[in-house]
MARVOLUM-512063 format. One line per field, with one value per residue: residue number from 1; chain; residue in three letters; x, y, z of N, C-alpha, C, O in turn. Coordinates in nm, 4 decimals. Layout:
nr <- c(NUM,...)
kette <- c(A,...)
rest <- c(ALA,...)
n_xx <- c(X,...)
n_yy <- c(Y,...)
n_zz <- c(Z,...)
ca_xx <- c(X,...)
ca_yy <- c(Y,...)
ca_zz <- c(Z,...)
c_xx <- c(X,...)
c_yy <- c(Y,...)
c_zz <- c(Z,...)
o_xx <- c(X,...)
o_yy <- c(Y,...)
o_zz <- c(Z,...)
//
This chain:
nr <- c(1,2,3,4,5,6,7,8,9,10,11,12,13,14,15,16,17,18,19,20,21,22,23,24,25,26,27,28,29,30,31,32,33,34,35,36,37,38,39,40,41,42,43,44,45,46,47,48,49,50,51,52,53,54,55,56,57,58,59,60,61,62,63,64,65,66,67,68,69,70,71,72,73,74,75,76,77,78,79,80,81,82,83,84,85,86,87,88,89,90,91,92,93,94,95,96,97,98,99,100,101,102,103,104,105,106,107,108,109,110,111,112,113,114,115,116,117,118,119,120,121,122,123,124,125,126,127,128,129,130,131,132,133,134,135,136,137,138,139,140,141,142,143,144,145,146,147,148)
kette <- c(A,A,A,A,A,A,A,A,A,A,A,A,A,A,A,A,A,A,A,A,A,A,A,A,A,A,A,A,A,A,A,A,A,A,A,A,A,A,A,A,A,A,A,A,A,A,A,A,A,A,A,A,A,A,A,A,A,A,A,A,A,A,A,A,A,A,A,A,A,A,A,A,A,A,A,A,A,A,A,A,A,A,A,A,A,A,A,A,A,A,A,A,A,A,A,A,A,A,A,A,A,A,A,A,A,A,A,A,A,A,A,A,A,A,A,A,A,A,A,A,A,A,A,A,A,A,A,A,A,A,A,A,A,A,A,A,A,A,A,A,A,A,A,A,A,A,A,A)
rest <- c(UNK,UNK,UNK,UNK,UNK,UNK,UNK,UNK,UNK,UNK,UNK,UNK,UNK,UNK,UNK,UNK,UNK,UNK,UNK,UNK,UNK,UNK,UNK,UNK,UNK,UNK,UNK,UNK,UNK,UNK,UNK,UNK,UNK,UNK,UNK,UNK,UNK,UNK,UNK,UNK,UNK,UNK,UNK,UNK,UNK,UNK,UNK,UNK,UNK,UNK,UNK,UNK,UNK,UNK,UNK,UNK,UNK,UNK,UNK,UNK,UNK,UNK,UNK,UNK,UNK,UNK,UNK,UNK,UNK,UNK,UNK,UNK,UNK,UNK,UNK,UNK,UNK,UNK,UNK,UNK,UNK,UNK,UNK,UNK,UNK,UNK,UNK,UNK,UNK,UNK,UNK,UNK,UNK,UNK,UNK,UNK,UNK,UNK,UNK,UNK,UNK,UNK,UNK,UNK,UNK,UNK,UNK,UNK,UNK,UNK,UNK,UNK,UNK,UNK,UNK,UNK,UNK,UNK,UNK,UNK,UNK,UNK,UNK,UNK,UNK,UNK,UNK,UNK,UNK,UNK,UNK,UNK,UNK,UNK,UNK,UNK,UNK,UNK,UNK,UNK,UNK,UNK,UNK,UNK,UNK,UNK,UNK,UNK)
n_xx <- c(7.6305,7.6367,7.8679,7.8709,7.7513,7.9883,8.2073,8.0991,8.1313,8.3962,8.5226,8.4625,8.5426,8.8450,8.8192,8.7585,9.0244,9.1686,9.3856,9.6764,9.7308,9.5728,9.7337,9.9517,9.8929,9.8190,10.0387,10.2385,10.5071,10.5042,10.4831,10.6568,10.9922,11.2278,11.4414,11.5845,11.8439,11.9733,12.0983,11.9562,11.7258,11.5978,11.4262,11.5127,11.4829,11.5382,11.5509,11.6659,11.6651,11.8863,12.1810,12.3488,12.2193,12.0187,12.1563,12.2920,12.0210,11.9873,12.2001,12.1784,11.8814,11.9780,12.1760,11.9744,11.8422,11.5411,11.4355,11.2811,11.1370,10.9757,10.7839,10.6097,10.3817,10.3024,10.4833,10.7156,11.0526,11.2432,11.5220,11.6747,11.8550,12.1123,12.2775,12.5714,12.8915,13.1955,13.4347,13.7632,13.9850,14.2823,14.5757,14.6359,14.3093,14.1025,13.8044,13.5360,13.2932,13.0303,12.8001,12.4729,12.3192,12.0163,11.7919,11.4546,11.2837,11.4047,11.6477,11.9373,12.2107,12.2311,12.4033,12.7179,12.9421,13.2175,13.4673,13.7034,13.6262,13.7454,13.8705,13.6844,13.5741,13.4826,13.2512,12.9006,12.7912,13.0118,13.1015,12.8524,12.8800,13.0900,13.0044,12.8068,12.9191,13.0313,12.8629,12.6929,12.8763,12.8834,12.6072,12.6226,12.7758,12.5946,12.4833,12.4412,12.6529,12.7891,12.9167,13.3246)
n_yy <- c(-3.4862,-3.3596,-3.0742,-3.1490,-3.3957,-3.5511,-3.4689,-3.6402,-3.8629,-3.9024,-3.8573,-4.1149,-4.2759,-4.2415,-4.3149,-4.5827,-4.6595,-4.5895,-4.4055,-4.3881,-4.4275,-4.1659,-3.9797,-4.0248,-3.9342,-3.7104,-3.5840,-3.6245,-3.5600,-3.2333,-3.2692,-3.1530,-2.9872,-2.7251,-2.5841,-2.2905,-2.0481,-1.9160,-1.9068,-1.6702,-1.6896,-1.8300,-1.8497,-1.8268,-2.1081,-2.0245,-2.2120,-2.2221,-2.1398,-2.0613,-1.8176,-1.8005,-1.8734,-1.6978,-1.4923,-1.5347,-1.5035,-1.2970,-1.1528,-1.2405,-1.1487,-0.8799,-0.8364,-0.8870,-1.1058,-1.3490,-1.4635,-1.6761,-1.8334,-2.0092,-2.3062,-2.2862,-2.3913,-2.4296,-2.2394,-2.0622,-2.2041,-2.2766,-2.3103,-2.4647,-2.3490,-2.5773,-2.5998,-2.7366,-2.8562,-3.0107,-3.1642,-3.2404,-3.4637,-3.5335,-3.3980,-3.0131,-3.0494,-2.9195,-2.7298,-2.7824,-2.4884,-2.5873,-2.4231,-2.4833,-2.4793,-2.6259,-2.7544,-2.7548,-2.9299,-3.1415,-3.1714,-3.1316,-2.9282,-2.6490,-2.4416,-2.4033,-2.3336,-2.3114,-2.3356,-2.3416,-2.2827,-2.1206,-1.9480,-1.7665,-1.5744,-1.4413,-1.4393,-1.4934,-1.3658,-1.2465,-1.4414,-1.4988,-1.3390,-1.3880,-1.6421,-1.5657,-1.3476,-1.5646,-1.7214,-1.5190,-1.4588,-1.7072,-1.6456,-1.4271,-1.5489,-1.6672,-1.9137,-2.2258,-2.3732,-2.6755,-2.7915,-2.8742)
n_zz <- c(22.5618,22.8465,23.0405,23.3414,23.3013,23.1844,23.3801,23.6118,23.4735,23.4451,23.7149,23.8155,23.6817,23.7249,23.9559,23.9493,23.8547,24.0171,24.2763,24.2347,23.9456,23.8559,23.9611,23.8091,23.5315,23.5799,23.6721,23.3969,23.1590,22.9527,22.5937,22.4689,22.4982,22.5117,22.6342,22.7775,22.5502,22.7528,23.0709,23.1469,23.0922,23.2852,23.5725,23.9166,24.1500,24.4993,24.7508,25.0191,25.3558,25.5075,25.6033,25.3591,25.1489,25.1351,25.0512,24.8369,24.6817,24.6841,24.5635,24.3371,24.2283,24.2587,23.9893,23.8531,23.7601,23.7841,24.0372,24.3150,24.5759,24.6051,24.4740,24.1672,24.0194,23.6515,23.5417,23.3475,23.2476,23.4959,23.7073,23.9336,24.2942,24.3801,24.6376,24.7745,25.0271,24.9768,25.0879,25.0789,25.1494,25.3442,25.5152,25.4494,25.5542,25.2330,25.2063,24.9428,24.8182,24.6352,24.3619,24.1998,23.9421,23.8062,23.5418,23.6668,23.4985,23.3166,23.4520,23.4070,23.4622,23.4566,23.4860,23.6747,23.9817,24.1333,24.4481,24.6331,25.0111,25.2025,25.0036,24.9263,25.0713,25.4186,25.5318,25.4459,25.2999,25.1692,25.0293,24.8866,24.7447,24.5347,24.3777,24.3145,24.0713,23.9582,23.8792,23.6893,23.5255,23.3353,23.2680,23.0835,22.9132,22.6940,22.6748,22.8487,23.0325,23.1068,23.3939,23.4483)
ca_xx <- c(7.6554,7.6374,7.9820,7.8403,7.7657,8.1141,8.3286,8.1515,8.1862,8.6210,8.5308,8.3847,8.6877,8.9400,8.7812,8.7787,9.1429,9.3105,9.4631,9.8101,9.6755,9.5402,9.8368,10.0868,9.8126,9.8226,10.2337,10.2746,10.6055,10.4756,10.5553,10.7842,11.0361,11.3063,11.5832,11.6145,11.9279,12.1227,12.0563,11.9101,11.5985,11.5297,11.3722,11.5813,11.4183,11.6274,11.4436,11.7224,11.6333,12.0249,12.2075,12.3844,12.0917,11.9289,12.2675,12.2888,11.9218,11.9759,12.2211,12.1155,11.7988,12.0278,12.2103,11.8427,11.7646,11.3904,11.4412,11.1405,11.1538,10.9096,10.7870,10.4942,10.3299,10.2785,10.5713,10.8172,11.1187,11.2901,11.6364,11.6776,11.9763,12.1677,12.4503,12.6704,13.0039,13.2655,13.5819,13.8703,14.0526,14.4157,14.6556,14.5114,14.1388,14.0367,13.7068,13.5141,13.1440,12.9828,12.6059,12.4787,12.1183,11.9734,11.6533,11.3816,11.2179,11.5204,11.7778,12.0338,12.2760,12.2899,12.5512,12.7808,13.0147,13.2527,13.5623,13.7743,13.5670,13.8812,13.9563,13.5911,13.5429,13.4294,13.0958,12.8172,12.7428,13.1329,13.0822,12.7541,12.8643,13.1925,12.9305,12.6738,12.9928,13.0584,12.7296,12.6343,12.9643,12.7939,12.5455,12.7099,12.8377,12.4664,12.4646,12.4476,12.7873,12.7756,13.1092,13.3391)
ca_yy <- c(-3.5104,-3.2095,-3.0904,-3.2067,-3.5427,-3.5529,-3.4900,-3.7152,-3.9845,-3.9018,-3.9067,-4.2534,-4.3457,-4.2526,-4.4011,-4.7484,-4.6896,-4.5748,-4.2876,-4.3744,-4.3831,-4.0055,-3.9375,-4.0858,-3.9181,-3.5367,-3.5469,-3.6190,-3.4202,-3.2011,-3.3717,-3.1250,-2.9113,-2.6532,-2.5144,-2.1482,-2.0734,-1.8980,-1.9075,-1.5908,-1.7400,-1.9421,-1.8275,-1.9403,-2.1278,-2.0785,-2.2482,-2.2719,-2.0519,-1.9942,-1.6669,-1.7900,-1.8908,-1.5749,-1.3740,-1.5581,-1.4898,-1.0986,-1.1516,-1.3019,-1.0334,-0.7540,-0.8630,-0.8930,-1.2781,-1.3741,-1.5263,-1.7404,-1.8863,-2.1486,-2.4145,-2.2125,-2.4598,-2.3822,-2.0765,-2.0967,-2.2166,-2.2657,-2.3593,-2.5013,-2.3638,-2.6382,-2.5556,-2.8005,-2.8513,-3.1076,-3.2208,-3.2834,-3.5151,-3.4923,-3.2822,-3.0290,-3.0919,-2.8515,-2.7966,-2.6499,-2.5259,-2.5882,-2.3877,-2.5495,-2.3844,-2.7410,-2.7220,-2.8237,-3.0340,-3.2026,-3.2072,-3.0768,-2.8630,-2.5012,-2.3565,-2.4544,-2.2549,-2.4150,-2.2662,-2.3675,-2.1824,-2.0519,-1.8560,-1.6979,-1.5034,-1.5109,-1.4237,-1.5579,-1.2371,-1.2674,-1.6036,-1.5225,-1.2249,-1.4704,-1.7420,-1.4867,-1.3165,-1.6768,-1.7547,-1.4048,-1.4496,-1.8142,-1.6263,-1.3488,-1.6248,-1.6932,-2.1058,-2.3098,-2.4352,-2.7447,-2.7663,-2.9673)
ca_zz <- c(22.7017,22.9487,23.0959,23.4892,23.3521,23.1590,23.5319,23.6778,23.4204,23.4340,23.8107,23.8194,23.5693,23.8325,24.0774,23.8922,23.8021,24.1599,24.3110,24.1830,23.8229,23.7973,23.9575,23.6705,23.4046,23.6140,23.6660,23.2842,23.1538,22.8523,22.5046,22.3831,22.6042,22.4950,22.7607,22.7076,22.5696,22.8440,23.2381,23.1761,23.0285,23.3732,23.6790,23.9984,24.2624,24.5731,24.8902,25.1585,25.4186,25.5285,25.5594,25.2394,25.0246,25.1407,25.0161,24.6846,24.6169,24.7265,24.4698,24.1681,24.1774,24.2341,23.8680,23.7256,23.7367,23.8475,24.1983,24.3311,24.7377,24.5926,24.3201,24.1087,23.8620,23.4953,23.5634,23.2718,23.2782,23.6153,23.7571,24.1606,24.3216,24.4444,24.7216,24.8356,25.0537,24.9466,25.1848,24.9817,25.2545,25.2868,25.5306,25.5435,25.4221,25.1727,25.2041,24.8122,24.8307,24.5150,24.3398,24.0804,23.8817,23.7604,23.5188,23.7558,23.4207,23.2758,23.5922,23.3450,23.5135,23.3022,23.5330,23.7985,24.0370,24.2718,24.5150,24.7894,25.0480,25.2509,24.8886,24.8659,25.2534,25.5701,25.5578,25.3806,25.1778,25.0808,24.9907,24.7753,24.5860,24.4551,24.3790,24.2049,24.0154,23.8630,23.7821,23.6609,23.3652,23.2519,23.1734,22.9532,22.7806,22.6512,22.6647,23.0042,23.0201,23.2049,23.4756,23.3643)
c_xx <- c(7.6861,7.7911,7.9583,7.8527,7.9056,8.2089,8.3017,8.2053,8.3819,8.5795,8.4919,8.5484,8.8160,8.9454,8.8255,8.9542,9.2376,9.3661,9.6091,9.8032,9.6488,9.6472,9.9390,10.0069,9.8376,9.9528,10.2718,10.3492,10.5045,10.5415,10.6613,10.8254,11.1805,11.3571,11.5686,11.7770,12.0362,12.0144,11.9936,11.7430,11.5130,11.4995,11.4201,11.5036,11.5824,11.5357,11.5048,11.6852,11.7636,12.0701,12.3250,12.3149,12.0452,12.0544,12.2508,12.1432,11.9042,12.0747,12.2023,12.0006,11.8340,12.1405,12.0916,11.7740,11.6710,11.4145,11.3019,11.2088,11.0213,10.8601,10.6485,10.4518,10.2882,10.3411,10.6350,10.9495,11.2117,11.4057,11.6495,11.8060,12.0121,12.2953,12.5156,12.8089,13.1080,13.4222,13.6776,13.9779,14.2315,14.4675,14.6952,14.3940,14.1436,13.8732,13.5944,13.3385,13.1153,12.7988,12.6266,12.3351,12.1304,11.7913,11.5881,11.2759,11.3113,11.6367,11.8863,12.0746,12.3191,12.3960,12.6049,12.9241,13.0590,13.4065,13.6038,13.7227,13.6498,13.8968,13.7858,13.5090,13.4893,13.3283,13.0127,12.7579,12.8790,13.1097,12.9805,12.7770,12.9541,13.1381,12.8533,12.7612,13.0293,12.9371,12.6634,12.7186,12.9086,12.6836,12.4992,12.6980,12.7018,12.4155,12.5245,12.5524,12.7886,12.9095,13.1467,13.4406)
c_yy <- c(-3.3756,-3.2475,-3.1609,-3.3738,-3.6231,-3.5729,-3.6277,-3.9218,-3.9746,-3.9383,-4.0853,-4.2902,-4.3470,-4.3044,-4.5524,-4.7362,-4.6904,-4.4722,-4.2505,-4.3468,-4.2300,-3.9439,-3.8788,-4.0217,-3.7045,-3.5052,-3.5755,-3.5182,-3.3908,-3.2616,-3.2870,-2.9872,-2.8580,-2.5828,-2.3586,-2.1770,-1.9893,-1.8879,-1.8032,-1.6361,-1.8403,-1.8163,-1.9068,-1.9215,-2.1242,-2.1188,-2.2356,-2.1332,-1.9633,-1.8642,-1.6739,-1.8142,-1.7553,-1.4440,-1.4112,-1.5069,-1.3683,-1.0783,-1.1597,-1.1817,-0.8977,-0.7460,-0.9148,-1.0136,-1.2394,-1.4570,-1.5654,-1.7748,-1.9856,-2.1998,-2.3331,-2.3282,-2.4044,-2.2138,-2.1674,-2.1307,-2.2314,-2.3614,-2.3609,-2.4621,-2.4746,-2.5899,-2.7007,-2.7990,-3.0178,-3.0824,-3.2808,-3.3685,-3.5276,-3.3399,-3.1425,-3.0244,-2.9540,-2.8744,-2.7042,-2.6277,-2.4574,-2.5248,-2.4523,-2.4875,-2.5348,-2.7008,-2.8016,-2.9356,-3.1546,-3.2540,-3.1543,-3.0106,-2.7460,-2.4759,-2.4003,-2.3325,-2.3241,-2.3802,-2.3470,-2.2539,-2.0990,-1.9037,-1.7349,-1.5746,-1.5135,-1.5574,-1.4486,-1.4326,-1.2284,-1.3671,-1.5977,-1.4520,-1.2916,-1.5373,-1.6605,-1.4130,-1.4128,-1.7297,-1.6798,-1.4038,-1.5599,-1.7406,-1.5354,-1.4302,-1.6624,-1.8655,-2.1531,-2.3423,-2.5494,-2.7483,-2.9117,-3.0782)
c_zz <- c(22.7681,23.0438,23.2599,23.4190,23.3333,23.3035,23.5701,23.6122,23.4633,23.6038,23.8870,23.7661,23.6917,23.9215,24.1016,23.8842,23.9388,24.1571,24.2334,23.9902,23.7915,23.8333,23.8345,23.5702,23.4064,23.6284,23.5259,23.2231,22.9811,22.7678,22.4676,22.5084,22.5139,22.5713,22.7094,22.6688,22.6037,22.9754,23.2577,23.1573,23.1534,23.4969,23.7657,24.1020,24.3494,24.7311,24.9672,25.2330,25.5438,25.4938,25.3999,25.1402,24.9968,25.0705,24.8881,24.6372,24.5786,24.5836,24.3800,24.1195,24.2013,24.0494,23.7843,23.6794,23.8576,23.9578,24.2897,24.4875,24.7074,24.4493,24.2846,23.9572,23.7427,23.4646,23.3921,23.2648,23.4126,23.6409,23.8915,24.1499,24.4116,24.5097,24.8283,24.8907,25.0026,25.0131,25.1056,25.1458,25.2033,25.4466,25.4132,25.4923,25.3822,25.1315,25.0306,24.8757,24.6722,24.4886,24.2167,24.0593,23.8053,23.7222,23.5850,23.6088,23.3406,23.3795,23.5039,23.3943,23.4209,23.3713,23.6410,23.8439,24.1333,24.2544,24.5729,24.8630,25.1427,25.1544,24.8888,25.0227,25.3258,25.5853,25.4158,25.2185,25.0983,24.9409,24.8605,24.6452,24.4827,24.3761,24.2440,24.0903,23.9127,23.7790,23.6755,23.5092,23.2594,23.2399,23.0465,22.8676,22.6757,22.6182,22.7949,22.9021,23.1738,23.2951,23.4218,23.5084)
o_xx <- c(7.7686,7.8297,8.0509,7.9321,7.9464,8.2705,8.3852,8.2600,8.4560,8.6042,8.5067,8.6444,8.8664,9.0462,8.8822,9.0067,9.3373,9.4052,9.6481,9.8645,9.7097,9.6829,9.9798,10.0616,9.8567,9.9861,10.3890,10.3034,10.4535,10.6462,10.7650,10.7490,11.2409,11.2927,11.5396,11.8411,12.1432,11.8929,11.9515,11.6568,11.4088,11.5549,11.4071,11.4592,11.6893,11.4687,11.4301,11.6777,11.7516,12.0305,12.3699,12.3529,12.0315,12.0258,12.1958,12.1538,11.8387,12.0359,12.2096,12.0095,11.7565,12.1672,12.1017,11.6847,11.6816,11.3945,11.2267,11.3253,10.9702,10.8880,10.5737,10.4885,10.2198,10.2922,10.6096,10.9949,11.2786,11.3970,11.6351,11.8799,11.9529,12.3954,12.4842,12.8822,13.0513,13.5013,13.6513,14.0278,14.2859,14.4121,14.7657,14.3808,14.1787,13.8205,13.5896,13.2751,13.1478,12.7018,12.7272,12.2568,12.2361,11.7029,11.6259,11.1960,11.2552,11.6970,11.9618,11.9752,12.4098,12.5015,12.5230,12.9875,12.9896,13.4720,13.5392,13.7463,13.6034,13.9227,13.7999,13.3981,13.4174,13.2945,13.0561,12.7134,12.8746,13.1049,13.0007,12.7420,12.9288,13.1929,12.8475,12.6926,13.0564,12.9229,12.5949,12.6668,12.8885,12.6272,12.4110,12.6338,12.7373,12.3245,12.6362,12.5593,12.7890,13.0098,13.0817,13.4835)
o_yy <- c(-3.2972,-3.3535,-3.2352,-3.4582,-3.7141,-3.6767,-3.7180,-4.0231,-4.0626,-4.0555,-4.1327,-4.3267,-4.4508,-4.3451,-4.6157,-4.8411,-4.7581,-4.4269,-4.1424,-4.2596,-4.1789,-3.8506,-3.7711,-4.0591,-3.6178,-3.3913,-3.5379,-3.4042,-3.4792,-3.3163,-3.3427,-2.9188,-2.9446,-2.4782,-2.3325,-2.2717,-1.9730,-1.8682,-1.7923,-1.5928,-1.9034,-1.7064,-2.0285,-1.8178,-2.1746,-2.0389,-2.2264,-2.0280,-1.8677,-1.7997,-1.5729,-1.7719,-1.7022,-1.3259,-1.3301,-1.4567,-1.3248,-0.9983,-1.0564,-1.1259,-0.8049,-0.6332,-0.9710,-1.0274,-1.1673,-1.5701,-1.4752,-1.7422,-2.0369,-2.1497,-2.3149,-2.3299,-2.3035,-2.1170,-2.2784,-2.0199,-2.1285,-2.4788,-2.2597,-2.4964,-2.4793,-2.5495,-2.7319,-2.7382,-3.1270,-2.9929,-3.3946,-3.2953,-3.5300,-3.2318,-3.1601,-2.9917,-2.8677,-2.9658,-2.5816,-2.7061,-2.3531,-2.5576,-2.4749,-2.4549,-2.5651,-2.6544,-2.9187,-3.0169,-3.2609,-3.3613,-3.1118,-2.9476,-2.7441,-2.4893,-2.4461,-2.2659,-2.3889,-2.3802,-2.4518,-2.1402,-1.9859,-1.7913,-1.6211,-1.5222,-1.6135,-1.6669,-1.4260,-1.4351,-1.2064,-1.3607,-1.6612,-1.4655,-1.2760,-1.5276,-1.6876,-1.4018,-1.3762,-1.7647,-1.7327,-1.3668,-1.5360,-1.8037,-1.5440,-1.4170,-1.6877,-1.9080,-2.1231,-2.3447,-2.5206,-2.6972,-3.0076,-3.1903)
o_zz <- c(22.7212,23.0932,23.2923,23.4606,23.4055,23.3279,23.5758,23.6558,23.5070,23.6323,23.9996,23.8340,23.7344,23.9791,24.1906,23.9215,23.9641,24.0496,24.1891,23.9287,23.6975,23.7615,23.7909,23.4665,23.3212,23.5957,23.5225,23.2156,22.9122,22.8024,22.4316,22.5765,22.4505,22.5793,22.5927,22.7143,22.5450,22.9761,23.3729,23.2337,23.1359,23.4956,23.7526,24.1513,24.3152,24.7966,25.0646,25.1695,25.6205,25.3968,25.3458,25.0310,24.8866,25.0503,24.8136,24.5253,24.4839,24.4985,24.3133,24.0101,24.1781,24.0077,23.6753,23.5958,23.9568,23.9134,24.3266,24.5104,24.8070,24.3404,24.3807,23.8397,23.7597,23.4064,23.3453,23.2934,23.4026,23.6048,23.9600,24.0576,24.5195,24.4506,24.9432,24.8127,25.0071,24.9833,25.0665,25.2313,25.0929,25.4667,25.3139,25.3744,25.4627,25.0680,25.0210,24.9463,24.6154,24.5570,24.1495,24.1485,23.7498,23.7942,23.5885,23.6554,23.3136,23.3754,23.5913,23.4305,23.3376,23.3094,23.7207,23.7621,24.2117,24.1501,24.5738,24.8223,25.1569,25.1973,24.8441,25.0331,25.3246,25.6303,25.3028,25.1037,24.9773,24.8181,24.7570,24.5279,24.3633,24.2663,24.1241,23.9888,23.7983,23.6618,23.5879,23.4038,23.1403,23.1505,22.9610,22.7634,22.5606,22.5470,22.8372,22.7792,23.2934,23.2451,23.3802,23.4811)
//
């Protein structure tokens, strides 16, 4: 069978089966997957386009981690920064802001960092270098340490 007539037989096949089908067949997670093992071993996606995303990112690739601003298929390894704020309610609220590097194939959380943002400074570049200082020792330590 000649590779042309091969496609379009699979193309015929897909056809019969439905869009959502080749889908569920082309998003298939690889069978076997291994974490690196320290945060150094990941490539961080950071997407937010904030003057604190954009500080943590300035960070992280000024201490020598691979820093991405988007999703690159068949890259190796990769961790999303997640940044969140959390309101501790209560006279008077404390408010923490939490990063978290989560493997983008597992969701596993290698590293987490999280302040009372009062304690970490004004400005957003304050704020990142504290952030990138905590993240930067998890990964001395050479094993994601999940927060506890």
């Amino acid at each position: 069978m000649t590779p042309a007539r091969s496609l379009r037989r699979a193309v015929r096949a897909v056809a019969l089966l439905g869009a959502g089908w080749a889908l569920a067949i082309r998003c298939a997670p690889a069978s076997h997957y291994e974490s690196p093992d320290s945060v150094r071993g990941y490539a961080i996606l950071v997407t937010g386009q904030d003057s604190l995303a954009r500080a943590l990112a300035a960070g992280l690739r000024s201490r020598g981690f691979t820093v991405r601003d988007h999703v690159r298929g068949g890259s190796g390894p990769t961790a999303s920064l997640l940044l969140f704020r959390f309101e501790e309610p209560g006279p008077p609220p404390l408010t923490w802001l939490h990063a978290e590097l989560a493997d983008t194939r597992t969701g596993a959380v290698v590293a987490a960092a999280a302040a009372p943002l009062d304690s970490l400074g004004a400005t957003p570049a304050a704020q990142a270098a504290a952030l990138v200082d905590s993240l930067a020792a998890q990964a001395a330590r050479g094993r994601p340490t999940p927060p506890t």
